[in-house]
N, C-alpha and C positions, 0 to 999 in steps of 0.2 A: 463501494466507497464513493465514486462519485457521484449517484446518486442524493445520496445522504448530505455530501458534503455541497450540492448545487441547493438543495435545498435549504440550509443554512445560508447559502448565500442571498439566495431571493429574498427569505424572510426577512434580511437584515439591511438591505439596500434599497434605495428610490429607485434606482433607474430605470427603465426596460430590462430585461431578461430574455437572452435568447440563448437558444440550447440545441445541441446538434448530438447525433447518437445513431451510429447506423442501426441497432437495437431502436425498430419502431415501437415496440412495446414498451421499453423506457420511456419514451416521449411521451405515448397518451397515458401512460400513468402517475406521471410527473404534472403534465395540467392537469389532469383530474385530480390530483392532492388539492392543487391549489384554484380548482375552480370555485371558490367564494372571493378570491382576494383577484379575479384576472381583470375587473374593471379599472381598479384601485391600480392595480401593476400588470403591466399586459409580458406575456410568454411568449416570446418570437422564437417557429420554429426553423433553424436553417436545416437546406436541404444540402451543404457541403461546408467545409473547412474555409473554404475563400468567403461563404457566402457568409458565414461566422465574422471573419476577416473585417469585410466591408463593412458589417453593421456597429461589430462591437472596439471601442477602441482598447479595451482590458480582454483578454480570453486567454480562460485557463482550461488545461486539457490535464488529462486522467486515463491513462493509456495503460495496455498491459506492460511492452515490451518495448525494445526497442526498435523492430520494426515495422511497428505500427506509429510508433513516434517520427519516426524518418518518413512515414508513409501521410501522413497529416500532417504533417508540416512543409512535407520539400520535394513530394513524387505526385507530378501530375499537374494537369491544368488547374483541377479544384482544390490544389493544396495551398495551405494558410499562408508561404511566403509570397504566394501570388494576390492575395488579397491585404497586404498590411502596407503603410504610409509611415511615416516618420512620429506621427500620431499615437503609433499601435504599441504596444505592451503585452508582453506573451510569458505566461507562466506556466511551466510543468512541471507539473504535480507528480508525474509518473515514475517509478524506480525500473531504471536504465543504466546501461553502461555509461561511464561517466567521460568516457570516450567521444561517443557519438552525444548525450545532451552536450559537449560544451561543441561538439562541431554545428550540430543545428543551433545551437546559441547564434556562436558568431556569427552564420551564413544569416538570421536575422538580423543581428547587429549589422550588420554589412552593408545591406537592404536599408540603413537609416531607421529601424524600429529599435525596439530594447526587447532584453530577454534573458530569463531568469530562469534557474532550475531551483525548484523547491518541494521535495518529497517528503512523502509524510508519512507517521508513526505514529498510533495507539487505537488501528485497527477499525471494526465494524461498528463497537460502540463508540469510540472517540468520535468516530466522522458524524454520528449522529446526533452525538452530544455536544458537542462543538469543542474538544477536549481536546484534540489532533495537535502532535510539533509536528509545525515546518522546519526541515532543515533546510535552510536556503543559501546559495549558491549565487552570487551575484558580483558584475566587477565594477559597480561602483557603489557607495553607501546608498546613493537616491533611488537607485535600480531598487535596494532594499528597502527604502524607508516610504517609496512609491508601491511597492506589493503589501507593506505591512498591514494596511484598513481592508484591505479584502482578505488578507490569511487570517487577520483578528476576529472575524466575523464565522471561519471554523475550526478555529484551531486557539490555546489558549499558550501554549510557548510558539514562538516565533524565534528564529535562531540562525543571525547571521556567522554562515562556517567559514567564508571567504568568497574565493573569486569562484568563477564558474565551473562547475563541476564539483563544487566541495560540499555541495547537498545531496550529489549522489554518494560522496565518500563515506558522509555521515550515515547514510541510510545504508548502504548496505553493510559497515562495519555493525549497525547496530541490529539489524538480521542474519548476522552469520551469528552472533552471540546469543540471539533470540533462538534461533535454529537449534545451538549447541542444548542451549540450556531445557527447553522443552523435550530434547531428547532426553536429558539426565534426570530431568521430572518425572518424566513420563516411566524409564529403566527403574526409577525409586520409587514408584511406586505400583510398579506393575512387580517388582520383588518381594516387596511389602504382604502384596494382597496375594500371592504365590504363598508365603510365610506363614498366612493368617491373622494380620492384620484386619483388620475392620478400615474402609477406604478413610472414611472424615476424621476419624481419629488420627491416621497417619499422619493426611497433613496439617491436621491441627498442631502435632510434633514439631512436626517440619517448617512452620509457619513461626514458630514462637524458637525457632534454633539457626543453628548455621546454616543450613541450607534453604531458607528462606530467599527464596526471588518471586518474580511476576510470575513467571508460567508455573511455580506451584499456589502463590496465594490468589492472584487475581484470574488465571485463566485456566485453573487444575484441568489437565488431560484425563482426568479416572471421574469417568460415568455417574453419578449422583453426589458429587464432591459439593458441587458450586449450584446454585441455579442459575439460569440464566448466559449459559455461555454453551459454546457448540458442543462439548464434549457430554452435556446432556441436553441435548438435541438432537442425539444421532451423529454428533459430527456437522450438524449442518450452519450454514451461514459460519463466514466469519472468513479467515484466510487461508485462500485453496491450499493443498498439497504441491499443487503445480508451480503458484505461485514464490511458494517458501524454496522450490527446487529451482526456480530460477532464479530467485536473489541472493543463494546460496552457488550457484554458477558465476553469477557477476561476482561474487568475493574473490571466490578461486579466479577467476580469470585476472582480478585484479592482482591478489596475490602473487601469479606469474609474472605479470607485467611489472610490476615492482621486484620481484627478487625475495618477496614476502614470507615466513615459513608458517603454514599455517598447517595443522596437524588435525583437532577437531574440527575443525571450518570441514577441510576438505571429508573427515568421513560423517559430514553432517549432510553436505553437499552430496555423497553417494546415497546414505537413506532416503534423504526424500529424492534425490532423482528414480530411486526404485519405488518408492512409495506412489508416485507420480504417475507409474505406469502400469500398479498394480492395481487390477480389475476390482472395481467396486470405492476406489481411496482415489481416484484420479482429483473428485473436485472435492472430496470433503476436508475441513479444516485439518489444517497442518498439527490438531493435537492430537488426531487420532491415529498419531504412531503410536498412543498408549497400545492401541487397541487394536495393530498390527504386531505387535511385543506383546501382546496377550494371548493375541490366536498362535502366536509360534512357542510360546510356553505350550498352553495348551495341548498343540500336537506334539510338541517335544513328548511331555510326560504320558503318550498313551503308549511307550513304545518300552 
């Protein structure tokens, strides 16, 4: 994802560009995209989060978790709070507890910079397509109306949800219902094709009926359905198992902390946390629970 979406940035801005990534092979493959344009716009590469800090007065991070976010921004000598000025501007991108973004918020804020949470939704090809919402999180409108010419350049909704942390609420309210719903695509159409069903017919059905959503029409989980998307690739590219189990953890836990009652979240939240750790589905895209609910048919019916 951030790959994809740095890339859009560069394309679309004057400035210098610099880019930090403990993944060294990210990096030289990032200027080698762009080695025809690096005279024209030069790629500075930092060798730390401060060193990012210093250079850039805008820097937006793309983190798995939340403690890699607490860990780039506030643990250690070469982390980002120790390199920003009253100057700087700091946006995360990353889907986290909504807890910990707004407490590194502030502790930026505090520090005399600004800083925003703004996480994103519509996946592998959105970020490449420049298609991406932000859901942004911000406590004053200029906080927002200051990040919106760099979110514009990868994303085409931009979506102020409130004060700080109300971009992480939006995000993950809207992957616990991604979560659900891919599981129920996936359950209907792995019964279908148990039936005798022919796969593309089904959701041809299903597309043009009620039960039409995203994860049956735009991202079908049943292998030769769609081209072009992970479930006929193997599974591969697109968003992990691991990751759908951990944005399905922050709901639940949200849920707790609210008093929340959440019934599918939570057994959506237990699939992929087993999915997560079943050998061989650890990193493949989150639709290949089709295909986890295919193999347990299958052995179901040899017995």
């Amino acid at each position: 994802m951030g790959f994809k979406m740095a890339n859009n940035l560069y394309q679309k801005i004057d400035s210098p560009f610099i880019i930090y990534d403990i993944n060294q092979v990210a990096i030289e493959k990032f200027i080698f995209l762009h080695k025809s344009t690096l005279f024209q716009k030069p790629i500075l590469h930092a060798n730390s989060p401060i060193e990012v800090a210093r250079k850039a007065s805008t820097v937006i991070t793309m983190l798995p978790s939340s403690p890699h976010v607490e860990n780039v921004y506030l643990e250690g000598q070469d982390s980002l709070i120790n390199g920003i000025d009253e100057n700087s501007f700091l946006i995360d991108s990353s889907t986290i507890d909504q807890s910990v973004s707004k407490q590194v918020s502030k502790k930026i804020i505090d520090k005399g910079a600004r800083a925003i949470d703004a996480p994103v939704s519509g996946g592998i090809g959105g970020a490449e397509a420049a298609t991406l919402t932000f859901m942004v999180g911000a406590s004053t409108p200029e906080d927002f109306n200051r990040a919106n010419p760099y979110l514009s350049h990868m994303g085409k909704n931009i979506v102020h949800c409130g004060g700080l942390g109300t971009g992480q609420t939006a995000k993950i309210c809207n992957n616990m219902l991604l979560a659900i719903s891919m599981i129920g695509v996936a359950e209907t159409m792995n019964l279908g094709v148990q039936l005798g069903m022919e796969p593309k017919l089904l959701a041809n059905i299903l597309n043009t009926s009620s039960g039409k959503c995203w994860s049956s029409e735009i991202y079908n989980p049943c292998p030769g359905v769609l081209p072009n998307v992970p479930s006929s690739k193997n599974y591969e590219g697109g968003f992990g198992n691991s990751l759908m189990a951990k944005d399905t953890r922050l709901a639940v836990k949200a849920a707790n902390d609210s008093n929340s009652t959440i019934i599918l979240g939570a057994i959506a939240q237990q699939l992929y946390n087993q999915l997560s750790k079943t050998a061989g589905y650890e990193k493949k895209d989150f639709s290949s629970i089709y295909r986890w609910l295919n193999e347990s048919s299958s052995n179901d019916n040899k017995y």
